[in-house]
ZAMARGU-4260 file (C-alpha; in steps of 0.2 Angstrom, whole numbers, plus 5000, padded with zeros to 4 digits):
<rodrens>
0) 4938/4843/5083 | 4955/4838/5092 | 4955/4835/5110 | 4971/4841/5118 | 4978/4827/5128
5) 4977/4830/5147 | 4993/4835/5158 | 5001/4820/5164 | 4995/4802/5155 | 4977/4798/5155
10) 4975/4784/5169 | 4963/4770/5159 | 4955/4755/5165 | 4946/4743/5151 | 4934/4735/5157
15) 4922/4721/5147 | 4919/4702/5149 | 4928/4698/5132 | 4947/4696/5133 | 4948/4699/5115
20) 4937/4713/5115 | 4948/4720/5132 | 4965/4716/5123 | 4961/4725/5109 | 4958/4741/5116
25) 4973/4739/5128 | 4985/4737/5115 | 4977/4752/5106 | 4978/4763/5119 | 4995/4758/5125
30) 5005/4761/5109 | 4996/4783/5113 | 5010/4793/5120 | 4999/4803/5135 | 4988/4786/5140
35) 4993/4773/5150 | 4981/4758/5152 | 4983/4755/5170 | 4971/4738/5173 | 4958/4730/5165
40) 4943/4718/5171 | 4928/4705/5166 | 4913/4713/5175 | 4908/4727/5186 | 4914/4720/5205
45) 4932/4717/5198 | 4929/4736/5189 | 4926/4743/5207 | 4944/4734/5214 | 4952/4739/5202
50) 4949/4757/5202 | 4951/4756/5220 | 4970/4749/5217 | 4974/4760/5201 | 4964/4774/5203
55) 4960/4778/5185 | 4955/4795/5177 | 4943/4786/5163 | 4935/4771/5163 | 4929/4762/5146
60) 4914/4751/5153 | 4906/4736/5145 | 4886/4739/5147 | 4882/4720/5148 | 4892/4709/5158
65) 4888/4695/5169 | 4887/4697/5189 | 4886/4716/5193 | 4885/4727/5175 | 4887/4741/5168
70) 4875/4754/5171 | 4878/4748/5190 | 4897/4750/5190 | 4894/4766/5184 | 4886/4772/5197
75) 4896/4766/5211 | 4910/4771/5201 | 4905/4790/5198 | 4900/4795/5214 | 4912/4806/5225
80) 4922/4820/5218 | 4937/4814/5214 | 4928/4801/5202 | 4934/4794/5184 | 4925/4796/5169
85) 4916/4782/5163 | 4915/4779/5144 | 4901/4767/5142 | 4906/4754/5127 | 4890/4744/5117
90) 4888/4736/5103 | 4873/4744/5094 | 4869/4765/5097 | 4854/4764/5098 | 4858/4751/5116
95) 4839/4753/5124 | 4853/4759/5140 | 4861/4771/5132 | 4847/4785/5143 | 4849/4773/5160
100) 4868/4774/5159 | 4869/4793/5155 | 4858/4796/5171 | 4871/4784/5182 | 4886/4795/5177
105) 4892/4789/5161 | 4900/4803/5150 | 4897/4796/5134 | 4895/4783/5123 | 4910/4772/5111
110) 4903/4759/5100 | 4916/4745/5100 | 4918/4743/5083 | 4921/4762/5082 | 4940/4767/5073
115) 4956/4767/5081 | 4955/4788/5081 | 4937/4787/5090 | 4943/4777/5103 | 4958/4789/5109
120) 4949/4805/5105 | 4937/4797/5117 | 4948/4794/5132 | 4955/4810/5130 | 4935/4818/5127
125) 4932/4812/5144 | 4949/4815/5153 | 4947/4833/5149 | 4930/4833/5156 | 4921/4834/5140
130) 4903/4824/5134 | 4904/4811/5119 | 4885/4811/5113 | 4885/4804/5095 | 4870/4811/5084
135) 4864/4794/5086 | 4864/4794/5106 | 4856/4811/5108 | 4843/4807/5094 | 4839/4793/5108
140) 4837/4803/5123 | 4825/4814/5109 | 4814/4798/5110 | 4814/4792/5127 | 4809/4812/5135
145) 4797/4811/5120 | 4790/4796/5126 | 4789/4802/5144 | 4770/4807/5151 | 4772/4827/5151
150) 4766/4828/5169 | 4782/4818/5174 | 4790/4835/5167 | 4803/4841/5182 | 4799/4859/5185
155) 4812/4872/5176 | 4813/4884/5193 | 4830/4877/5196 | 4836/4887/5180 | 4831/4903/5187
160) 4847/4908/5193 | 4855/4905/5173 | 4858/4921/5163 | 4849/4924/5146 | 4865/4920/5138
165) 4869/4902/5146 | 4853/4896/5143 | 4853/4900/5125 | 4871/4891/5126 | 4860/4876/5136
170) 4850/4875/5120 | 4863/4873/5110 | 4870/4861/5120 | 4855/4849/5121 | 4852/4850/5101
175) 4872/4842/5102 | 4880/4858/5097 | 4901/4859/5099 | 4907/4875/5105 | 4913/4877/5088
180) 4895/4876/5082 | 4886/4886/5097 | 4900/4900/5095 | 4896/4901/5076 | 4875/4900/5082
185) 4877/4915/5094 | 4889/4924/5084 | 4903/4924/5101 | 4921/4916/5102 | 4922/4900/5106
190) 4930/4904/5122 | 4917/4912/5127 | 4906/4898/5123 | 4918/4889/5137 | 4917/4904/5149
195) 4897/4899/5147 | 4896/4881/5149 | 4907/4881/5165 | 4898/4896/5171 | 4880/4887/5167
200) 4886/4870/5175 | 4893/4879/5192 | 4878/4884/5194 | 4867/4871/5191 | 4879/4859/5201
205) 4882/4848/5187 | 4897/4837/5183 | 4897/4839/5163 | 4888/4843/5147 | 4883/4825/5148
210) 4871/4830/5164 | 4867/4849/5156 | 4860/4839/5140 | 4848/4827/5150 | 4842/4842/5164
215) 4840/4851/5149 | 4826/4840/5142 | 4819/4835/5159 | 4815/4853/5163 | 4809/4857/5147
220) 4820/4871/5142 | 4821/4859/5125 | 4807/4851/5120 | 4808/4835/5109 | 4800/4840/5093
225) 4801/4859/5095 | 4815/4866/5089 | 4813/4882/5094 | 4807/4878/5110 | 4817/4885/5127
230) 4804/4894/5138
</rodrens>
């Protein structure tokens, strides 16, 4: 699926404790029209000044960095409402933080030897707002709700105020389902399938798919294992 560019040039910071690693994604993004790489840094304290300085739209975030990391970057990073998107980057995807960094704000996951496409369509994924869950990422937050105790379970009461419709869409979503792919499911435009999602995370107070994917799971409107699961 393409991802329209955003209005305006997408504002990134690059941020990981290999120059080479940080080089090479600055002078990928830099030769896109519609993205400008506005800063990059070695570790997540020079991350947080230099957000502060450049003010960034999307972040890409080394997971593992000495000093202050990642995951707690992140969460620094993303609270507040005028907060970028962070695109955590690794090196494996199956990272045993890819579940921790999706809970502390992260948008998705880039694996850094991904291809030159991937990486812009990810930038551009996350300036429009969207989620970037591989296959492989939302096969591992499967296996770690599968591994939780079922009495940790959250209770679903805060899905109450969902129509029947949205939280069919909600299925979809948490089994990694485009709109492309839930519009074919439930036979509806894929329009509507937006009209839905946005309705479904404005009521849930959620800041994107990412977070509609893991409260899916944590209230057990999917269950991992059950495919036809959505009580």
């Amino acid at each position: 699926m393409t991802i329209p560019a955003a209005p305006g040039p997408i504002r990134v910071l690059v941020v990981d404790d290999q120059e080479l690693v940080r080089s090479g994604f600055c002078v990928i993004l830099d030769t896109v029209e519609g993205i400008t790489v506005v800063g990059e840094a070695a570790n997540g304290e020079a991350a947080l000044s230099a957000a502060a300085a450049h003010h960034p739209d999307v972040v890409l975030m080394d997971i593992r960095m000495p000093g202050m990391d990642g995951l707690e970057a992140t969460r620094l990073l993303t609270r507040g409402p005028a907060a970028p998107k962070v695109v955590m980057l690794t090196t494996f995807d199956l990272d045993e933080y890819v579940y921790e960094a999706l809970r502390a704000g992260a948008s998705g996951f880039l694996l850094k030897d991904s291809p030159r496409a991937d990486l812009i369509a990810a930038v551009r994924a996350a300036a429009a707002g969207n989620a970037l869950l591989a296959p492989s990422v939302t096969r591992r937050l499967i296996e770690a709700f599968a591994r939780r105790p079922p009495e940790t379970a959250p209770s679903p009461a805060r899905l109450a105020s969902l129509t029947a419709r949205e939280r069919e869409v909600l299925v979809q979503l948490a089994r990694g389902g485009s709109n492309t792919e839930i519009a074919a499911t439930l036979f509806v435009s894929e329009a509507t399938v937006k009209t839905h999602v946005g309705n479904l995370l404005a009521k849930l107070g959620l800041r994107d798919r990412v977070q509609a994917v893991i409260l899916a799971y944590e209230t057990g409107i999917v269950v991992p294992g059950d495919p036809s699961a959505h009580p």
